[in-house]
mmJSON file of the N, C-alpha and C atoms, coordinates in Angstrom:
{"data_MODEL":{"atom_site":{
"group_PDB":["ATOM","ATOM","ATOM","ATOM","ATOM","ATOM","ATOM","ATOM","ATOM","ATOM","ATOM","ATOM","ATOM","ATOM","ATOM","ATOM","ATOM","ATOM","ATOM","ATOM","ATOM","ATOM","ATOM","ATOM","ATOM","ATOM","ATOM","ATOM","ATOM","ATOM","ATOM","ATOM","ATOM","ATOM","ATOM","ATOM","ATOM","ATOM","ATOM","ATOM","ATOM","ATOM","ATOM","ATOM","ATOM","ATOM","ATOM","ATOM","ATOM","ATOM","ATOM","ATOM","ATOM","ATOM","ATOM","ATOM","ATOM","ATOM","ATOM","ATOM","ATOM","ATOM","ATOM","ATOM","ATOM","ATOM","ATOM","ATOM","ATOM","ATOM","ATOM","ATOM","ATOM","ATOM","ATOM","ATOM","ATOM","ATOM","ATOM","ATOM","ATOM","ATOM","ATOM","ATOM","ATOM","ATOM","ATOM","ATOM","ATOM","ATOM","ATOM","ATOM","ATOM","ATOM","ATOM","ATOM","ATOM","ATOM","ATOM","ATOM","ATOM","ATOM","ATOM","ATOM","ATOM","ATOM","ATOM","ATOM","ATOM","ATOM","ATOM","ATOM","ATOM","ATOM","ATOM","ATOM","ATOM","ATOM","ATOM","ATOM","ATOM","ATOM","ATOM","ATOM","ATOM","ATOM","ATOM","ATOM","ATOM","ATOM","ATOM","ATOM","ATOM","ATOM","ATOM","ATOM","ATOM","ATOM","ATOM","ATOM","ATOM","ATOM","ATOM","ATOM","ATOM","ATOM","ATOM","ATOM","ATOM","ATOM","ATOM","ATOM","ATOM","ATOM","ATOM","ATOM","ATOM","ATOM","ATOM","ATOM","ATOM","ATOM","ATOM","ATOM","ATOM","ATOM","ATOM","ATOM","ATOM","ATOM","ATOM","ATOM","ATOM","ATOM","ATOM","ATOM","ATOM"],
"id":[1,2,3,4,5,6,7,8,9,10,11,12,13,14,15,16,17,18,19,20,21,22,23,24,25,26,27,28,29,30,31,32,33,34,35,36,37,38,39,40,41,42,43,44,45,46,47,48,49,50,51,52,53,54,55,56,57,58,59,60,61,62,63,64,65,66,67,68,69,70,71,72,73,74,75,76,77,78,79,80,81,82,83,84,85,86,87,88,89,90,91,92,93,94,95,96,97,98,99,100,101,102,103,104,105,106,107,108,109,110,111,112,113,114,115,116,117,118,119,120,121,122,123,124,125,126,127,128,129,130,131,132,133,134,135,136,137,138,139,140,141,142,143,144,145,146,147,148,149,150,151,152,153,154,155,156,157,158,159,160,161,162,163,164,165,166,167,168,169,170,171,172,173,174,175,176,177],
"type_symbol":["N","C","C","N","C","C","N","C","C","N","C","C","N","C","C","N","C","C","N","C","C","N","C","C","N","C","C","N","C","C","N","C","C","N","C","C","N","C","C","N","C","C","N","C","C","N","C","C","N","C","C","N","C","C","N","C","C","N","C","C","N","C","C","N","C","C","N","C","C","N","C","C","N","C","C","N","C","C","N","C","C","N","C","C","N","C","C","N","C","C","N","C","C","N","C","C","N","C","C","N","C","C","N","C","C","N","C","C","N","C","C","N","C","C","N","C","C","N","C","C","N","C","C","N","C","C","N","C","C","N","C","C","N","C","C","N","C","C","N","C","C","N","C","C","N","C","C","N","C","C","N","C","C","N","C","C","N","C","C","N","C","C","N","C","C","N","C","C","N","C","C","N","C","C","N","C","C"],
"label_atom_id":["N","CA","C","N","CA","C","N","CA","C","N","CA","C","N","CA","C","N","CA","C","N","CA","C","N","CA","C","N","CA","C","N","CA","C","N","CA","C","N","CA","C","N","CA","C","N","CA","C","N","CA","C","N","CA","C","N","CA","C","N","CA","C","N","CA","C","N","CA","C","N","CA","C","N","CA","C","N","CA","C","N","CA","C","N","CA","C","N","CA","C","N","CA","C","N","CA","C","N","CA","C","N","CA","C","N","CA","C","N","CA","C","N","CA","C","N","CA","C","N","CA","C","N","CA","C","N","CA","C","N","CA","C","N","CA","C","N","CA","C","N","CA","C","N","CA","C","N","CA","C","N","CA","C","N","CA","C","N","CA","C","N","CA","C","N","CA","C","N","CA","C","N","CA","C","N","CA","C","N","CA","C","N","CA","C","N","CA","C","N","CA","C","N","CA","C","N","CA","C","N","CA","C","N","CA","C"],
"label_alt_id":[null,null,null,null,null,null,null,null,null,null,null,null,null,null,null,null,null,null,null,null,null,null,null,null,null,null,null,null,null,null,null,null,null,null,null,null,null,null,null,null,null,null,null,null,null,null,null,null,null,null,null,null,null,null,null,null,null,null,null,null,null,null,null,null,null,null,null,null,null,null,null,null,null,null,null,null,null,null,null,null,null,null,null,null,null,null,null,null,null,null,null,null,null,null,null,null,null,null,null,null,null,null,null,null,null,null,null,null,null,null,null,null,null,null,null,null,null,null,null,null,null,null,null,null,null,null,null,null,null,null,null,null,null,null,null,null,null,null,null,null,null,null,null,null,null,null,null,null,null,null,null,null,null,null,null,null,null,null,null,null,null,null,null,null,null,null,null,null,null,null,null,null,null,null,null,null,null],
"label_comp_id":["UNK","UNK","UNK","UNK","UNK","UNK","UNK","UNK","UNK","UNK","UNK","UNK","UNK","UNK","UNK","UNK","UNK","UNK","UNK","UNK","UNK","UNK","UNK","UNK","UNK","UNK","UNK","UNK","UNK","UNK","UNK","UNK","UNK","UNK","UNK","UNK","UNK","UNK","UNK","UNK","UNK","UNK","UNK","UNK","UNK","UNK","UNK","UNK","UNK","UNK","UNK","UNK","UNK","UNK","UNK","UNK","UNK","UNK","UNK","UNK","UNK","UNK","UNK","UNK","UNK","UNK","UNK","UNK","UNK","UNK","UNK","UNK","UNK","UNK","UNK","UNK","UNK","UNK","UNK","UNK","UNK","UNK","UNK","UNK","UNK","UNK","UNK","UNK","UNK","UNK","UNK","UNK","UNK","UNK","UNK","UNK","UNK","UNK","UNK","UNK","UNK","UNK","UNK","UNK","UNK","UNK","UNK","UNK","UNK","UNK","UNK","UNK","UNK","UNK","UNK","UNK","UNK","UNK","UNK","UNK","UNK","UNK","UNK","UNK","UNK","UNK","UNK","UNK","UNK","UNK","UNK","UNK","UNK","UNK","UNK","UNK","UNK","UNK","UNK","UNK","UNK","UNK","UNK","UNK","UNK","UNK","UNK","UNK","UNK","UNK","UNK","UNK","UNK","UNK","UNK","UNK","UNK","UNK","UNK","UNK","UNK","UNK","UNK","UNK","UNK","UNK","UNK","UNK","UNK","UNK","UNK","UNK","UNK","UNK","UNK","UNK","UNK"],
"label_asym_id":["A","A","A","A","A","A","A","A","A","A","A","A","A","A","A","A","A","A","A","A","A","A","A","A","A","A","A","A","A","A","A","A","A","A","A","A","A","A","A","A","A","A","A","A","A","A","A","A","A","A","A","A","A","A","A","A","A","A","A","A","A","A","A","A","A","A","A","A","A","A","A","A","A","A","A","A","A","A","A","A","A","A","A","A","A","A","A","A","A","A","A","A","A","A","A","A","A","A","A","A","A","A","A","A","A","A","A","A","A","A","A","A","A","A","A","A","A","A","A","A","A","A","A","A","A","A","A","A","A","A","A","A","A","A","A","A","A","A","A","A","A","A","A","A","A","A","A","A","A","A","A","A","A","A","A","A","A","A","A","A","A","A","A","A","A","A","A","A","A","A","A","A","A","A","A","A","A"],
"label_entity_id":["1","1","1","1","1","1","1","1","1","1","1","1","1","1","1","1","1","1","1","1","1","1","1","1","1","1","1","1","1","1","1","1","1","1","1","1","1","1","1","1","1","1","1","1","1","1","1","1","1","1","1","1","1","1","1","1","1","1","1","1","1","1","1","1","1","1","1","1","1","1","1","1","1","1","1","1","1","1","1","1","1","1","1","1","1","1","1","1","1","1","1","1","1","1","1","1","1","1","1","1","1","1","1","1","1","1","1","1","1","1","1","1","1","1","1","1","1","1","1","1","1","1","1","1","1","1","1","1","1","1","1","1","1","1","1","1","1","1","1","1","1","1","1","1","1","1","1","1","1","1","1","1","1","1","1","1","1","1","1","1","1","1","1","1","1","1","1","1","1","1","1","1","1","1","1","1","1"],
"label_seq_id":[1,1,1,2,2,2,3,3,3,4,4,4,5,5,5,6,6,6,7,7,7,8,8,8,9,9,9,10,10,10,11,11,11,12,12,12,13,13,13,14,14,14,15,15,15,16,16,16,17,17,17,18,18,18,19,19,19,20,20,20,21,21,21,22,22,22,23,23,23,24,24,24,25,25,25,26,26,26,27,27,27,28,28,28,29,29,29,30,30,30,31,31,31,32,32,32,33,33,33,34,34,34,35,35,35,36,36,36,37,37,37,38,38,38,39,39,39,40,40,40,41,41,41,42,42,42,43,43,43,44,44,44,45,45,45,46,46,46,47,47,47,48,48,48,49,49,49,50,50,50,51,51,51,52,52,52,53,53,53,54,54,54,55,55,55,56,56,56,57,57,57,58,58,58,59,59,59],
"pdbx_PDB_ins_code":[null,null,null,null,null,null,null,null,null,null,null,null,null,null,null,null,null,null,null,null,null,null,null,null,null,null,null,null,null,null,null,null,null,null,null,null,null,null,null,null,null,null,null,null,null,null,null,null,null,null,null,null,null,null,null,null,null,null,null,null,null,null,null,null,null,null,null,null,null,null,null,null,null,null,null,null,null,null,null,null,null,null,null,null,null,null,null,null,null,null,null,null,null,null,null,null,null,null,null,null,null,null,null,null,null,null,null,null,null,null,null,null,null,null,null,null,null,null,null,null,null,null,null,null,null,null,null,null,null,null,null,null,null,null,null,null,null,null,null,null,null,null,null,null,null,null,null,null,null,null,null,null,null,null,null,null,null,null,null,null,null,null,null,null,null,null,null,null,null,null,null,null,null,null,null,null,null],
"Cartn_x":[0.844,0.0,0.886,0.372,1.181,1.18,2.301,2.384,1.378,0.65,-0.223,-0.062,-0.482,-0.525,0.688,0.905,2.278,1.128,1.414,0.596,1.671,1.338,2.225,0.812,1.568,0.847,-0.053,0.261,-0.425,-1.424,-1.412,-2.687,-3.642,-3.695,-4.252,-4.934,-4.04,-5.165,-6.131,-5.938,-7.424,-8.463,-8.557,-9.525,-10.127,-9.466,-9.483,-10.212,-9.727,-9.985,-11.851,-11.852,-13.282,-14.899,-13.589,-14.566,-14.76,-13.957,-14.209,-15.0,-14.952,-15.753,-17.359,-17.193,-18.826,-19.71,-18.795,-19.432,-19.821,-18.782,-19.357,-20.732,-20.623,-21.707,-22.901,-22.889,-23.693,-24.574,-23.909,-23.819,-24.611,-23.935,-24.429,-25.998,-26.466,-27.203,-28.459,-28.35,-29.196,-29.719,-28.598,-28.507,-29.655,-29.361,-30.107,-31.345,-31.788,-33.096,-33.869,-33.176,-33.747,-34.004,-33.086,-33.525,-34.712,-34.881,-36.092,-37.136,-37.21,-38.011,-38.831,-38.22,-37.987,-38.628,-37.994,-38.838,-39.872,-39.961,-41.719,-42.42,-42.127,-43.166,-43.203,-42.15,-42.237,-43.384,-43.091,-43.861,-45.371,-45.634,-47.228,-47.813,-47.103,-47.169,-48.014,-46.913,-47.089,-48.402,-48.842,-50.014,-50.72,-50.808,-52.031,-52.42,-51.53,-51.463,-51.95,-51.618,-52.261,-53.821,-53.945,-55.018,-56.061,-55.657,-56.839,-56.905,-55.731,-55.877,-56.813,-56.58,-57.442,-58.946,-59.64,-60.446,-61.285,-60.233,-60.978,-61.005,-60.056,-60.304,-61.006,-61.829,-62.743,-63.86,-64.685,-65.675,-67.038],
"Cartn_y":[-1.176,0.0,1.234,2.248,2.793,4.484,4.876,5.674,7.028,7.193,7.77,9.921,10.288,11.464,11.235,10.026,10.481,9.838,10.733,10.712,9.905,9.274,8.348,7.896,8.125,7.223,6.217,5.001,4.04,4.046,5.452,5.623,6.811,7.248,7.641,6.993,5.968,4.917,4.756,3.774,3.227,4.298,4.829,5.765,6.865,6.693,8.022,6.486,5.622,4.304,3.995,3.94,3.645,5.359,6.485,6.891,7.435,6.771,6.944,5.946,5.16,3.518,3.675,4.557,4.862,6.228,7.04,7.92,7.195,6.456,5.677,4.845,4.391,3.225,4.095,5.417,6.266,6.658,7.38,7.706,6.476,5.148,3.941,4.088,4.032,3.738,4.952,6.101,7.091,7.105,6.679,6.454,5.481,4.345,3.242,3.482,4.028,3.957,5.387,6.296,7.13,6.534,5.558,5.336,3.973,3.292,2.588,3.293,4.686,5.019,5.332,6.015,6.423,5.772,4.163,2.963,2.581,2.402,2.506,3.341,4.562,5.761,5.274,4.887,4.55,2.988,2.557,1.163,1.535,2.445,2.795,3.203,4.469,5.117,4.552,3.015,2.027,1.14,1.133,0.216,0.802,2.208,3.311,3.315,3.733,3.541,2.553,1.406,0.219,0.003,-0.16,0.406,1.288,1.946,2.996,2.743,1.995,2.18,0.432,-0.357,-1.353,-0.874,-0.167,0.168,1.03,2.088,2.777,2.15,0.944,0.262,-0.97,-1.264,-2.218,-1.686,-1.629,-1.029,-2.277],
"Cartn_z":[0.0,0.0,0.0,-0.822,-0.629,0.73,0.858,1.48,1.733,3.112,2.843,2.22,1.442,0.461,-0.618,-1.223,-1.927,-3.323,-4.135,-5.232,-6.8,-6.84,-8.418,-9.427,-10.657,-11.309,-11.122,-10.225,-9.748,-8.667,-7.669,-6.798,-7.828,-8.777,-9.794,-10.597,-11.186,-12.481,-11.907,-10.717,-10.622,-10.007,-9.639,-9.363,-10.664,-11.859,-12.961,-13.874,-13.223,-14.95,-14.216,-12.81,-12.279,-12.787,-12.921,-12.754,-14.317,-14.702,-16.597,-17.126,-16.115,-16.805,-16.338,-15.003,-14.388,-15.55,-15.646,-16.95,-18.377,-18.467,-20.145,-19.666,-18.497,-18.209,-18.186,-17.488,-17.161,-18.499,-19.642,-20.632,-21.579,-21.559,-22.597,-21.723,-20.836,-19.995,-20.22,-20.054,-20.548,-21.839,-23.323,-23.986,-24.992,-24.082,-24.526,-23.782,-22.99,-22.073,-22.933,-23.842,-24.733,-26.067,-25.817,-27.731,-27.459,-26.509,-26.247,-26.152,-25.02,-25.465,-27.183,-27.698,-29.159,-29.603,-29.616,-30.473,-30.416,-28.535,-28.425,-29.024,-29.127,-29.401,-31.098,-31.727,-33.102,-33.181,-32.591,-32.648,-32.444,-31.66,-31.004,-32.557,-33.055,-33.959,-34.875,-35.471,-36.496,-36.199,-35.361,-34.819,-35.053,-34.682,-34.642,-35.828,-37.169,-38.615,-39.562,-38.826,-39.382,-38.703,-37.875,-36.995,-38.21,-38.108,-38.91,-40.306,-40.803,-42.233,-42.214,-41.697,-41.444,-41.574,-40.317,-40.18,-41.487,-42.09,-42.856,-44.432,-44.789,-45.677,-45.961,-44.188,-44.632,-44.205,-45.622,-46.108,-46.283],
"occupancy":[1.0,1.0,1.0,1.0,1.0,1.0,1.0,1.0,1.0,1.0,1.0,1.0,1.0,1.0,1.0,1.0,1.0,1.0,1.0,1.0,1.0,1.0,1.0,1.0,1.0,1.0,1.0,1.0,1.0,1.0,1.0,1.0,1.0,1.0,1.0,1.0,1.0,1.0,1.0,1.0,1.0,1.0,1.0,1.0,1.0,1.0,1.0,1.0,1.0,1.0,1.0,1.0,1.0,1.0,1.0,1.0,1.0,1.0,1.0,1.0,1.0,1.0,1.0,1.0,1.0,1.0,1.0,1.0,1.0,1.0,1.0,1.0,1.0,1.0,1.0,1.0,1.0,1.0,1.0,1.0,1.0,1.0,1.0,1.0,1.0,1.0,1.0,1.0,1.0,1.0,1.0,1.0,1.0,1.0,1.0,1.0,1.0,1.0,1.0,1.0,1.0,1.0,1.0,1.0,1.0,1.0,1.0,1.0,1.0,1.0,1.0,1.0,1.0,1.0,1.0,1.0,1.0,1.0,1.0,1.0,1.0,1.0,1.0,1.0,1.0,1.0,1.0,1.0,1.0,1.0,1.0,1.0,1.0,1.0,1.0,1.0,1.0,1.0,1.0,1.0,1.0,1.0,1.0,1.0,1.0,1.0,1.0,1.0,1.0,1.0,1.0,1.0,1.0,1.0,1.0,1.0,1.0,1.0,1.0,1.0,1.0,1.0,1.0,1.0,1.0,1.0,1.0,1.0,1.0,1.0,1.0,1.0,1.0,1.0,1.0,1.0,1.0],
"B_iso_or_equiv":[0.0,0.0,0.0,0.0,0.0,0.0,0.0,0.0,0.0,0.0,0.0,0.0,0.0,0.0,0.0,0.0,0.0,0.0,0.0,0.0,0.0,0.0,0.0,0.0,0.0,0.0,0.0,0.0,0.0,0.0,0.0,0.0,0.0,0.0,0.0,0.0,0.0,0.0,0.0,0.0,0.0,0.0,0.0,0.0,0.0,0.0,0.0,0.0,0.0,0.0,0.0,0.0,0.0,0.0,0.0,0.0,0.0,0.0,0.0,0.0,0.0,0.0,0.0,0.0,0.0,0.0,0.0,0.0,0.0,0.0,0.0,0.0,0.0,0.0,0.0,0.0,0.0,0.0,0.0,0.0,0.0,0.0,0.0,0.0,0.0,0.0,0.0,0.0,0.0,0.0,0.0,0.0,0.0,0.0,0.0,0.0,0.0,0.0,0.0,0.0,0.0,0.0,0.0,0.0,0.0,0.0,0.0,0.0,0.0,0.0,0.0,0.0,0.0,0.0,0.0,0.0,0.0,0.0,0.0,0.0,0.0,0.0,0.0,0.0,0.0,0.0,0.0,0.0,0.0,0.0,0.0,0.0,0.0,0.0,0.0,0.0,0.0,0.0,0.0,0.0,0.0,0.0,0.0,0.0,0.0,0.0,0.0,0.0,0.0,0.0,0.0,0.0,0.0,0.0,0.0,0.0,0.0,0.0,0.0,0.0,0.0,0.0,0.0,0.0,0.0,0.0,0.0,0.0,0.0,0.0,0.0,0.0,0.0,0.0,0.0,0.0,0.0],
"pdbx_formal_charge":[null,null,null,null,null,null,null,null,null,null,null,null,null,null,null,null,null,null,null,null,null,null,null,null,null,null,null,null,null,null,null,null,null,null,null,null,null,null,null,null,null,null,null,null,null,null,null,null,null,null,null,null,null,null,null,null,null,null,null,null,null,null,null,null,null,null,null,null,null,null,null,null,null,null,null,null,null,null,null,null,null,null,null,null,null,null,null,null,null,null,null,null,null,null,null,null,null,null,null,null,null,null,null,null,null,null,null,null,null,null,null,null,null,null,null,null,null,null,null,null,null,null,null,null,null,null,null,null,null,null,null,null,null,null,null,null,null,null,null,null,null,null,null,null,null,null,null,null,null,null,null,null,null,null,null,null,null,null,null,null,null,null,null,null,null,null,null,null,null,null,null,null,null,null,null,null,null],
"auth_seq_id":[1,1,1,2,2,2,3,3,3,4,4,4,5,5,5,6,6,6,7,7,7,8,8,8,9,9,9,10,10,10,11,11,11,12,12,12,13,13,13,14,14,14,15,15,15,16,16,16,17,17,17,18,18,18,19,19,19,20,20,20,21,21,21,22,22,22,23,23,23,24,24,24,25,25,25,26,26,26,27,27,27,28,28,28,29,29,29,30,30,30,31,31,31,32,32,32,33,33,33,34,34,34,35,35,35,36,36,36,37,37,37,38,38,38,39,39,39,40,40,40,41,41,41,42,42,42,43,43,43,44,44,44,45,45,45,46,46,46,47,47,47,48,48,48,49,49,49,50,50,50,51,51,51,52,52,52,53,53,53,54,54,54,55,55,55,56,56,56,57,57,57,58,58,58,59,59,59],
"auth_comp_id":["UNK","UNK","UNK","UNK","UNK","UNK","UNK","UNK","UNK","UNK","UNK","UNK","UNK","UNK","UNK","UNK","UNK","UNK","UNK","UNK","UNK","UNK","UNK","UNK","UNK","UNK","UNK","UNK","UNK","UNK","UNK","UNK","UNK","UNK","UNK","UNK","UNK","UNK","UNK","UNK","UNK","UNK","UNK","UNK","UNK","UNK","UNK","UNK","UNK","UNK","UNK","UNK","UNK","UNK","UNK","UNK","UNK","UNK","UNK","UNK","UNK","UNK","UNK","UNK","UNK","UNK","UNK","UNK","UNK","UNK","UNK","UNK","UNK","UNK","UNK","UNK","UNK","UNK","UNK","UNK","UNK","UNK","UNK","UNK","UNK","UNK","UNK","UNK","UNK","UNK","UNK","UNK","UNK","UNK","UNK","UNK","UNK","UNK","UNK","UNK","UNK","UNK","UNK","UNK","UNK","UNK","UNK","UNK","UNK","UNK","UNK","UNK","UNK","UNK","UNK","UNK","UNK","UNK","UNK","UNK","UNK","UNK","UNK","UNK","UNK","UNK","UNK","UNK","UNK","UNK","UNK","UNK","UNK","UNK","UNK","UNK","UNK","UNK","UNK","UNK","UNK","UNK","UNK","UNK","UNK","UNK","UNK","UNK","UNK","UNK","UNK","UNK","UNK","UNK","UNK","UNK","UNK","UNK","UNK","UNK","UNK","UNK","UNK","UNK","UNK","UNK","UNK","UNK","UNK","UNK","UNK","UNK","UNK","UNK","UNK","UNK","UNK"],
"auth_asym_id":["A","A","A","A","A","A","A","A","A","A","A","A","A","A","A","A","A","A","A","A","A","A","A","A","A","A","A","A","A","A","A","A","A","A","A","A","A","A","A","A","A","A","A","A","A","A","A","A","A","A","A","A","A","A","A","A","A","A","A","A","A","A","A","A","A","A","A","A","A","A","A","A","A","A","A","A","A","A","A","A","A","A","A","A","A","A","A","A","A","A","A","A","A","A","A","A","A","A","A","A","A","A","A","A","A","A","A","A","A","A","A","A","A","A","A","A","A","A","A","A","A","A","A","A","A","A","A","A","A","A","A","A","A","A","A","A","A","A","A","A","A","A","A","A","A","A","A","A","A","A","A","A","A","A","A","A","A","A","A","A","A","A","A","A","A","A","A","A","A","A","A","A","A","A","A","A","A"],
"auth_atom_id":["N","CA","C","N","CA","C","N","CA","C","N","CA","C","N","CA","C","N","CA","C","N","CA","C","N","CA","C","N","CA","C","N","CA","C","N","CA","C","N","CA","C","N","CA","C","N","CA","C","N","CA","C","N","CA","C","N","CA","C","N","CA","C","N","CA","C","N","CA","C","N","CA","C","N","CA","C","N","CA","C","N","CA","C","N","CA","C","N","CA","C","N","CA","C","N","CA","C","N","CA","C","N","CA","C","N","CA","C","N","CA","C","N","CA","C","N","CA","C","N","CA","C","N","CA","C","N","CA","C","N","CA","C","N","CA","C","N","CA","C","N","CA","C","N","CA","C","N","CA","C","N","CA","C","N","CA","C","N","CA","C","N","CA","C","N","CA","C","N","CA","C","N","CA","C","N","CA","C","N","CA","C","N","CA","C","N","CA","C","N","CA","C","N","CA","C","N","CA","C","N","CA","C","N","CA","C"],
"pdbx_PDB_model_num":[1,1,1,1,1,1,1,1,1,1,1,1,1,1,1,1,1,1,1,1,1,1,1,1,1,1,1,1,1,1,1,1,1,1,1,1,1,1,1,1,1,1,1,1,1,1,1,1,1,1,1,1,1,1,1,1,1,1,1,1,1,1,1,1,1,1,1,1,1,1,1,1,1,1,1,1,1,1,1,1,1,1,1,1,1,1,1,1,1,1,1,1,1,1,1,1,1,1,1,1,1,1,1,1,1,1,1,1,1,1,1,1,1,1,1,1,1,1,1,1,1,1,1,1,1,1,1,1,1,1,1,1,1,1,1,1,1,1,1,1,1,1,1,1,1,1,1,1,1,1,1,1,1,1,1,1,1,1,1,1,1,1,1,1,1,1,1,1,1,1,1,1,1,1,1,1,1]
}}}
């Protein structure tokens, strides 16, 4: 362990590599929970569409 306040390279990585890996996770994570949304709203869309065009083409 190392010496307590002496700052090197090696009491740096891991703390800079954890909190770079928690932002990307953060980031993939917002990311993907927006573009699901998205799709749903695209998928509703497409139902609604077929939906009506069903309806108004059977005559």
């Amino acid at each position: 362990m190392a010496p307590r306040g002496n700052i090197t390279p090696r009491t740096i990585m891991a703390p800079a590599a954890a909190f770079t890996m928690a932002c990307i996770l953060f980031t993939y994570t917002r990311t993907s929970m927006r573009e699901a949304k998205r799709n749903a709203q695209h998928e509703r869309e497409q139902q609604r569409r077929n939906q009506s065009g069903r309806q108004s083409g059977a005559t």
